[in-house]
Every structure is written in structure tokens, then in C-alpha cells.
DSSP file (Angstrom, degrees, kcal/mol; ACC not computed):
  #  RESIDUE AA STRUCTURE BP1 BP2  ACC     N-H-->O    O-->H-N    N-H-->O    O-->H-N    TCO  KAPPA ALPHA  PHI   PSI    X-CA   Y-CA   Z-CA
    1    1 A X              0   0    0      0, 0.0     3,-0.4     0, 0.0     4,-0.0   0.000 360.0 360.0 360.0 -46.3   15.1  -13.3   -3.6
    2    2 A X    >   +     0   0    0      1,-0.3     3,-1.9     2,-0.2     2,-0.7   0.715 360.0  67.0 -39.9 -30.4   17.9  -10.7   -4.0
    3    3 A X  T 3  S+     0   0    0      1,-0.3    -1,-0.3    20,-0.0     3,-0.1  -0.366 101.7  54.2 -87.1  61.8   20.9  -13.3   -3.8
    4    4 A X  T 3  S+     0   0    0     -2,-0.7    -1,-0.3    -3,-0.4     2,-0.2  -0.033  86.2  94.3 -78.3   4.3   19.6  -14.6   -7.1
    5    5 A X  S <  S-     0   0    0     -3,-1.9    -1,-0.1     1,-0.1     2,-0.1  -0.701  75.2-131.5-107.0 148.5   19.5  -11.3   -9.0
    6    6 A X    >   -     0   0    0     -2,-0.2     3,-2.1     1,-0.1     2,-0.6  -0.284  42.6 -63.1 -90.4-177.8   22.6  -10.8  -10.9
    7    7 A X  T 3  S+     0   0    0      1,-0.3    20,-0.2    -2,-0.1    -1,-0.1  -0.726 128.2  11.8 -59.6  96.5   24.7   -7.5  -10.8
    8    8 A X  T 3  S+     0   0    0     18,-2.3    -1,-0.3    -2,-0.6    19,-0.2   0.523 101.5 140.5  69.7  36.7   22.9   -4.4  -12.0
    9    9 A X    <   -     0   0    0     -3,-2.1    19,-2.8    17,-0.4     2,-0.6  -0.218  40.9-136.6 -80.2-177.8   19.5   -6.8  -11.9
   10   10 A X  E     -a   28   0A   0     17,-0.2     2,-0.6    -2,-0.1    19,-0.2  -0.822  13.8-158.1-135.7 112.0   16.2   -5.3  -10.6
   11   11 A X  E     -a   29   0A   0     -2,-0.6    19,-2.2    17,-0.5     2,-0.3  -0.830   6.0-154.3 -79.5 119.1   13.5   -6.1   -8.5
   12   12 A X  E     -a   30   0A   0     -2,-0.6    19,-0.2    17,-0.2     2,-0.2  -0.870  15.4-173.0-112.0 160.8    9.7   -4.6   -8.5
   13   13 A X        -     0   0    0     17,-1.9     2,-0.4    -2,-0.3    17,-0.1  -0.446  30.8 -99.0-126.8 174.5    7.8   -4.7   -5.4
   14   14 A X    >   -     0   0    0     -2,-0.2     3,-1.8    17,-0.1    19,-0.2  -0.909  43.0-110.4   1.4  63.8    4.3   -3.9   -4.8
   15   15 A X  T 3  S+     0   0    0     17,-2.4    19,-0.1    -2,-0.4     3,-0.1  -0.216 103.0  38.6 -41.1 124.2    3.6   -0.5   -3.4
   16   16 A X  T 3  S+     0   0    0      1,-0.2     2,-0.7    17,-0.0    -1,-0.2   0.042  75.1 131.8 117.7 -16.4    2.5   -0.5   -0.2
   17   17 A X    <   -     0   0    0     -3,-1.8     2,-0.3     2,-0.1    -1,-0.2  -0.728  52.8-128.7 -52.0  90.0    4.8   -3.5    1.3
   18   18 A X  S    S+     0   0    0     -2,-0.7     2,-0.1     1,-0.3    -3,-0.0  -0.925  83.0  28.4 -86.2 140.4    6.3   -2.2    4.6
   19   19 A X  S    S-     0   0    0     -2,-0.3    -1,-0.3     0, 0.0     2,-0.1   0.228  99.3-111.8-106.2 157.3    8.6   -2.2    5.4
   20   20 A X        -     0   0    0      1,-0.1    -2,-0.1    -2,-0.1    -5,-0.0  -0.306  37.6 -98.9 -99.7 152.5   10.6   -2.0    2.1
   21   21 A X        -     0   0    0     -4,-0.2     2,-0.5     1,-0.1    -1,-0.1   0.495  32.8-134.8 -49.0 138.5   12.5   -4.8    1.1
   22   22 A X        -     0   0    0     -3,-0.1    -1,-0.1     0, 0.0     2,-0.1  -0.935  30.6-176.3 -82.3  94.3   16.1   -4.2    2.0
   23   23 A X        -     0   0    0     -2,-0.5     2,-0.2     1,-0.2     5,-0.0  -0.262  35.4 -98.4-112.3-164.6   18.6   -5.2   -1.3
   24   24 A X    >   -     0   0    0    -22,-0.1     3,-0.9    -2,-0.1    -1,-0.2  -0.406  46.6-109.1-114.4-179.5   22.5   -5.3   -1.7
   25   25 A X  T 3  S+     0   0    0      1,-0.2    -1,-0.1    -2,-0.2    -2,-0.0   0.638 109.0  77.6 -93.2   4.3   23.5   -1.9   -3.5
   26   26 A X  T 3  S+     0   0    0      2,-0.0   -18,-2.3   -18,-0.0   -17,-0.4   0.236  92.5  57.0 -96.9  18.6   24.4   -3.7   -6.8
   27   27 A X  S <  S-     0   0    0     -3,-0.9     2,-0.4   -20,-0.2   -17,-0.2  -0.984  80.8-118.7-146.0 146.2   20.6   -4.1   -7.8
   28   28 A X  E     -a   10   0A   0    -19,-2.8     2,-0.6    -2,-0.3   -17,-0.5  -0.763  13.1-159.8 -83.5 116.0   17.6   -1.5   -8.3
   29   29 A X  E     +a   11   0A   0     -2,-0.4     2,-0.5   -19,-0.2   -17,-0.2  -0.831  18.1 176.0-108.8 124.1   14.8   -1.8   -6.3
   30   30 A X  E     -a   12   0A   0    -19,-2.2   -17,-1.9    -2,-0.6    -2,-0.0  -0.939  19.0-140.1-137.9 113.2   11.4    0.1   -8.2
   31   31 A X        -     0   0    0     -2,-0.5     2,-0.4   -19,-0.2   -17,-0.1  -0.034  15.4-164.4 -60.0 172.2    7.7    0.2   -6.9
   32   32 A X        -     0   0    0      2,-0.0   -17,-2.4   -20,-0.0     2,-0.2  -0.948  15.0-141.3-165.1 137.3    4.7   -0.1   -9.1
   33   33 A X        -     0   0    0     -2,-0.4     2,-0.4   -19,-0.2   -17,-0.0  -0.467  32.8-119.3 -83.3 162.9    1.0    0.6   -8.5
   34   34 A X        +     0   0    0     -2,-0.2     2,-0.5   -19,-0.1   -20,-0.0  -0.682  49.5 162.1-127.4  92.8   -0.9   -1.8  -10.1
   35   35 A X        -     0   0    0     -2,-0.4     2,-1.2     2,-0.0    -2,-0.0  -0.820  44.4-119.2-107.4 109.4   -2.9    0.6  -12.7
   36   36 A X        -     0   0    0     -2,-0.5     2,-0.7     1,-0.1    -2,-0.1  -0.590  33.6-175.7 -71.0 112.4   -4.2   -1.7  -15.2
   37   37 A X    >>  -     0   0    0     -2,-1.2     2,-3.0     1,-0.1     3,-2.7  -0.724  19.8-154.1-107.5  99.8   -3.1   -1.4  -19.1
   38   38 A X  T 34 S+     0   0    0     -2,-0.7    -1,-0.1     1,-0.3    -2,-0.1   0.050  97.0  58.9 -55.6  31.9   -4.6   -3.6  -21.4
   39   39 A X  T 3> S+     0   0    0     -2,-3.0     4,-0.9     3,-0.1    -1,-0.3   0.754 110.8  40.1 -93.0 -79.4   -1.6   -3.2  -23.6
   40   40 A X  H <> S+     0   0    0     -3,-2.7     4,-1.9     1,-0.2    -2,-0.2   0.741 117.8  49.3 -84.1 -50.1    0.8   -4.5  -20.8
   41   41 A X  H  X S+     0   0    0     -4,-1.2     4,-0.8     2,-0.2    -1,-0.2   0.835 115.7  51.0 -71.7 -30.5   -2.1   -7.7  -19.5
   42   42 A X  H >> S+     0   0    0     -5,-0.4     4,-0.8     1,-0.3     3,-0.6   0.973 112.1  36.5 -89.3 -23.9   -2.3   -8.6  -23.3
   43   43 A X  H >X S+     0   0    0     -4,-0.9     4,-1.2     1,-0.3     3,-0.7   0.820 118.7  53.0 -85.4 -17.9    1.1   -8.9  -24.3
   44   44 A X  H 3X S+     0   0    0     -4,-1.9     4,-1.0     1,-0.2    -1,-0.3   0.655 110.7  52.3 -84.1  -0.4    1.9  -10.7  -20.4
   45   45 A X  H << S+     0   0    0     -4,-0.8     4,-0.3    -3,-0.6    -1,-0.2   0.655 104.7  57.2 -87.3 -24.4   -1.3  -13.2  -21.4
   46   46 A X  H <X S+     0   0    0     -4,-0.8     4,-2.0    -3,-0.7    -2,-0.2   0.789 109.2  43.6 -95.3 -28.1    0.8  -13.8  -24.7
   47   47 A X  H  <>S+     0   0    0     -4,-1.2     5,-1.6     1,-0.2     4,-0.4   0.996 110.8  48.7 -86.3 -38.9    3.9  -15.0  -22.6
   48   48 A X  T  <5S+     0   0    0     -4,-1.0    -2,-0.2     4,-0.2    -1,-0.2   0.673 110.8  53.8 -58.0 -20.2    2.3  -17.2  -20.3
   49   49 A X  T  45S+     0   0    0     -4,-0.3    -1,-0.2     1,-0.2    -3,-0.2   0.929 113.7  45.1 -78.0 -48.2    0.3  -18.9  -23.4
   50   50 A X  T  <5S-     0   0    0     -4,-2.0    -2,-0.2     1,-0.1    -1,-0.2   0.354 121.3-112.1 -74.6  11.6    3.9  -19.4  -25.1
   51   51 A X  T   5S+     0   0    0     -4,-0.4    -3,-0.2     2,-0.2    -1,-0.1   0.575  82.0 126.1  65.5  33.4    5.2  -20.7  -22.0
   52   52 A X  S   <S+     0   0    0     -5,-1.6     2,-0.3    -6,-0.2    -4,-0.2   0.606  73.2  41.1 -59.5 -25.3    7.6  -17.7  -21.5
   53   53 A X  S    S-     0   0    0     -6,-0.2     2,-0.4     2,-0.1    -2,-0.2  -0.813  73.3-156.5-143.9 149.6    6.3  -17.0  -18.1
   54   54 A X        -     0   0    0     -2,-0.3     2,-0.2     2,-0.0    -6,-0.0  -0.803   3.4-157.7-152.4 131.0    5.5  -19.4  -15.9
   55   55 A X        -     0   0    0     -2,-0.4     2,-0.3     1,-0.1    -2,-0.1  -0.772  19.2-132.3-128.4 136.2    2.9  -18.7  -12.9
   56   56 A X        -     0   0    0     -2,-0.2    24,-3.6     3,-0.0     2,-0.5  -0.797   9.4-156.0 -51.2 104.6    3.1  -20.9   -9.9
   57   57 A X  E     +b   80   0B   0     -2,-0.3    24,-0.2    22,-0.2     3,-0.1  -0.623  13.3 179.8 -71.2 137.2    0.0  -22.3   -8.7
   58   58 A X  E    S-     0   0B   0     22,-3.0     2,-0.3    -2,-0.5    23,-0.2   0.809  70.7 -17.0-100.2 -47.0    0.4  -23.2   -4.6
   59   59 A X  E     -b   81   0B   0     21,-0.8    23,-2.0    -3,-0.1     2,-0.5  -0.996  55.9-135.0-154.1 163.8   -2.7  -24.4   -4.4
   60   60 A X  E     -b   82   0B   0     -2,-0.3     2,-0.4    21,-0.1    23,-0.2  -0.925  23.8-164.5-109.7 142.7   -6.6  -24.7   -5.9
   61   61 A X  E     -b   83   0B   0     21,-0.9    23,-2.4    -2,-0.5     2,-1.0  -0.707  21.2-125.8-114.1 137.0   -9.9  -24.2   -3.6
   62   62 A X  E >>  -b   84   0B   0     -2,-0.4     3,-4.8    21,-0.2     4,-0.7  -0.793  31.3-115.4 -90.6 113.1  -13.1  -25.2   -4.5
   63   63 A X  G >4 S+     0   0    0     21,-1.2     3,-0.6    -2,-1.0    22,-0.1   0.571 115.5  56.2 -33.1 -26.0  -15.2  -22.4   -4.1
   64   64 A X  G 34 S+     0   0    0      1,-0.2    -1,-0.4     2,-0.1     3,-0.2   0.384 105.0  66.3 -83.1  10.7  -17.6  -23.3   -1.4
   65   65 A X  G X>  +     0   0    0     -3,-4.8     3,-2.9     1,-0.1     4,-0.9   0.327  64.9 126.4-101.7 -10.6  -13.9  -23.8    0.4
   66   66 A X  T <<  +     0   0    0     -4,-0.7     4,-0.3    -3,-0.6    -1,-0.1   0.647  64.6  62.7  -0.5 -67.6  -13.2  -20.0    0.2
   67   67 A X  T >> S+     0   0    0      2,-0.3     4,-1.4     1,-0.2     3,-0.7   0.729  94.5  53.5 -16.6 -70.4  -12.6  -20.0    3.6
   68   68 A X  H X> S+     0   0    0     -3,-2.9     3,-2.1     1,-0.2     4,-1.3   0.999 105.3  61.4 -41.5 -74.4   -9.7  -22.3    3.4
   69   69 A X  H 3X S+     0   0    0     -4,-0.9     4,-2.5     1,-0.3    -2,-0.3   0.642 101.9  46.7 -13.5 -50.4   -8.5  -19.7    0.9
   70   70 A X  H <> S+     0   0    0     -3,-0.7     4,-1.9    -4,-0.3    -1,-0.3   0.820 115.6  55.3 -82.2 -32.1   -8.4  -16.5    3.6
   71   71 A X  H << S+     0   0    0     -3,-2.1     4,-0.3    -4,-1.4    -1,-0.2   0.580 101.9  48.8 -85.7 -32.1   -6.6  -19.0    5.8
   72   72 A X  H >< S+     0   0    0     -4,-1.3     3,-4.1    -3,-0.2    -2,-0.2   0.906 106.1  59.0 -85.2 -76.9   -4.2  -19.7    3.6
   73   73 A X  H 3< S+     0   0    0     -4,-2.5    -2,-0.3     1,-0.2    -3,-0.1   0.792 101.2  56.8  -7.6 -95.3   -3.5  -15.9    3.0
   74   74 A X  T 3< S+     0   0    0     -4,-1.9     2,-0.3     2,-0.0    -1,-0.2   0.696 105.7  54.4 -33.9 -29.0   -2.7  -15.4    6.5
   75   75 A X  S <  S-     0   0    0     -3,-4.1    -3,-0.0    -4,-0.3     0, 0.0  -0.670 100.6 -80.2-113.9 168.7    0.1  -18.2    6.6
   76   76 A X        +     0   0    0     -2,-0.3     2,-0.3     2,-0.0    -1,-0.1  -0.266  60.4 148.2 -46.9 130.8    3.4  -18.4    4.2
   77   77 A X        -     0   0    0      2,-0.1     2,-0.5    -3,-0.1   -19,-0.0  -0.958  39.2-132.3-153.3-148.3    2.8  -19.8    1.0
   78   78 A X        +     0   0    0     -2,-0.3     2,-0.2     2,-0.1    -2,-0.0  -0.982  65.9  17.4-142.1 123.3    4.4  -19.3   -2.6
   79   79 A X  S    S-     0   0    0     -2,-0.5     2,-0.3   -21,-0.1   -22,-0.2  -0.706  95.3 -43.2 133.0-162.0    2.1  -18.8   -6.0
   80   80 A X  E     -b   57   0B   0    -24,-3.6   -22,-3.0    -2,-0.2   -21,-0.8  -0.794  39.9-132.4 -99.6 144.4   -1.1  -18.0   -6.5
   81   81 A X  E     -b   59   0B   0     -2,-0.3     2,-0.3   -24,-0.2   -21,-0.1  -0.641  35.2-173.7 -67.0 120.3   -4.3  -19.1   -4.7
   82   82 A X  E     -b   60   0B   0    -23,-2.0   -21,-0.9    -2,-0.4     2,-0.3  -0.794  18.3-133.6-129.2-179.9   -6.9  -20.1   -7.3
   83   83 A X  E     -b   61   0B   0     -2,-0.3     2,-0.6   -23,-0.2   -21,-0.2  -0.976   7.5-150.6-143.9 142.3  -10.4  -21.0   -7.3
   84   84 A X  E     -b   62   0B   0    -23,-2.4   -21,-1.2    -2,-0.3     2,-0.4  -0.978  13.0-156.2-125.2 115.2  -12.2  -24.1   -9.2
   85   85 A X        -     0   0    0     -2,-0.6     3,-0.1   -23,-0.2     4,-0.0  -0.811   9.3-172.5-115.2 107.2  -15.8  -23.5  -10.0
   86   86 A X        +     0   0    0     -2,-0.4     2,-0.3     1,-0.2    -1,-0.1   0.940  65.2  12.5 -48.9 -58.0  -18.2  -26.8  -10.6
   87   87 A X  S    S-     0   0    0      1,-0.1    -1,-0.2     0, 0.0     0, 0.0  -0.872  97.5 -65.7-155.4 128.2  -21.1  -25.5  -11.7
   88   88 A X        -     0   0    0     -2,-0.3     2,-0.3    -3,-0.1    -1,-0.1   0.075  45.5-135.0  17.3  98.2  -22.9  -22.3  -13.1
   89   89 A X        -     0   0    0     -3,-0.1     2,-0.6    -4,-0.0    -1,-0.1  -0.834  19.8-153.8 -80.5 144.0  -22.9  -19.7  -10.3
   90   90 A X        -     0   0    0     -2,-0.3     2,-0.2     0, 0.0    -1,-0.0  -0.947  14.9-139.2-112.8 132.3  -26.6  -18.5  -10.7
   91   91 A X        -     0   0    0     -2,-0.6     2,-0.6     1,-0.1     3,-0.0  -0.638  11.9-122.8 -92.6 159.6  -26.8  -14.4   -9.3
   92   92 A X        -     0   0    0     -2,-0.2     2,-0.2     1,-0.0    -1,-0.1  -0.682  22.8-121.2 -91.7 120.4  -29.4  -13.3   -7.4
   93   93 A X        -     0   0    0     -2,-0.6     2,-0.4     2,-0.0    -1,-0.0  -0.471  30.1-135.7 -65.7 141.3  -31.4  -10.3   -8.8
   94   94 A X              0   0    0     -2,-0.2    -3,-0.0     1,-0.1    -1,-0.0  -0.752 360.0 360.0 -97.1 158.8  -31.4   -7.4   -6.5
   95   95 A X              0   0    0     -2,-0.4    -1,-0.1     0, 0.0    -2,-0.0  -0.257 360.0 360.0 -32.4 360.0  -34.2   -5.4   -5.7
């Protein structure tokens, strides 16, 4: 990903990625917790509606397919893992 970043571009990572990402010295490389601020989630929901942003799906699961899902984790891929819900989940009351 770095040889696409221009000169005095930036990449944020994930905290907790080791070991961390190696870049050329002409780019900034910054960690981030991911501390939610509904501020920051409403205005990134507002580019992805205007098609500013544009999230890569890789693939969709059907929920009883979960499974598939963790499996998928484990090996490369690129997007997000999403999940497609038929039907009403009914919860169980606990006890």
C-alpha cells in the first residue's frame, strides 16, 4: 500500500498490528484505537451515502454460514465480510 501514497501522504494502521508496518521515510505512519465518536461514524455514514467513500465488499455469508465467515478470516482476503439475514432472528429469553 505505501508505493501508492504520494510524498508527505499518511497512512493509519490499527493499533495492535505487529509487527508495524514498515514505510519509505517520505510518508507518516499514525496508529488509532478505535474509540467510537458518533461525531466521526455520522459524518463517515454521510460519505459513503454520497458515494465519497467507497467500502469494498469481498464477500456476503448467509448467516447460518458463519462458519465460512471465521474461515475466511483466517486466509487473505480484501474488504469486508458481511452477513445476509433471511428472516427475523427470534432471541431466546433468558432465565
Amino acid at each position: 500500500m505505501a508505493q501508492c501514497i504520494r510524498t508527505g501522504g499518511r497512512i493509519a494502521y490499527p493499533n495492535g498490528i505487529y509487527p508495524i508496518p514498515s514505510v519509505r521515510t517520505d510518508i507518516s505512519l499514525t496508529g488509532y484505537n478505535g474509540e467510537p465518536e458518533p461525531e466521526i461514524i455520522k459524518r463517515l455514514n454521510n460519505w459513503v451515502s454520497s458515494g465519497r467513500i467507497k467500502v469494498h465488499i469481498d464477500k456476503v455469508f448467509l448467516l447460518e454460514d458463519a462458519y465460512k465467515a471465521h474461515i475466511a478470516l483466517s486466509n487473505h482476503y480484501v474488504g469486508k465480510l458481511c452477513f445476509k439475514i433471511m428472516a427475523p432472528v427470534k432471541l431466546m429469553k433468558c432465565k
